[in-house]
N, C-alpha and C positions, 0 to 999 in steps of 0.2 A: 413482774417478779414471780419466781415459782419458789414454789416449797416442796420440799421434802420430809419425810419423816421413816428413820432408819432405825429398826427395831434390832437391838444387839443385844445375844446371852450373854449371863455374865462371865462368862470366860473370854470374851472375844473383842475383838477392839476396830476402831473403822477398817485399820489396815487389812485387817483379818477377812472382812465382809468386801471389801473393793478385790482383793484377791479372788473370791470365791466369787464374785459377778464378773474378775471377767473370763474368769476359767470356766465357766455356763456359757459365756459369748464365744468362746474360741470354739473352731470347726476345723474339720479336716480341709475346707476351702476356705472361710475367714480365720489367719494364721493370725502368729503374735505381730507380725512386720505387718499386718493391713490395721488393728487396729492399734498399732504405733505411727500409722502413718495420718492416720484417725485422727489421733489424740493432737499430732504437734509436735510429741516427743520421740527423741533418738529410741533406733530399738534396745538397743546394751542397755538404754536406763529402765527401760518397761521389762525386760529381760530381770534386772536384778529388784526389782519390784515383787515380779512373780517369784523368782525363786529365794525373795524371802529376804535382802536386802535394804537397810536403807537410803531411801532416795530423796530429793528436796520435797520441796512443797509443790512447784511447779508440775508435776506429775499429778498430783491430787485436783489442781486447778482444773488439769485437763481433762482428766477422766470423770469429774463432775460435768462439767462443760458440755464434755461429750453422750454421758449418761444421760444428762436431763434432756438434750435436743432430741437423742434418737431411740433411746427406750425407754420414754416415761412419758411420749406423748399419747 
């Protein structure tokens, strides 16, 4: 089991902070389609994510999922 611990100002909320990590991961060579392909999920739903839409829960599963395995080890 791992842990996490997400420090949030108080204007911000998780959504807000999953946005902004993975707007730091995207690259002019790793696009939104590589790590939509990542995650598990369609790109149109990680698409309306980033721009600020919302989307199920399943998207958060993934991107946890995916965060903890490849940038928090």
């Amino acid at each position: 089991m791992r842990a996490m611990t997400i420090y949030l100002s108080d204007n911000q909320n998780v959504s807000d902070w999953m946005r902004k990590e993975m707007n730091s991961i995207l690259s002019k060579r790793y696009k939104m389609t590589h790590l939509a392909d990542d995650m598990g999920v369609h790109y149109a739903k990680l698409y309306r994510f980033i721009k600020g839409d919302n989307v199920g829960s399943e998207l958060y599963d993934a991107f946890f999922s995916l965060y903890l395995k490849r940038w928090n080890s």
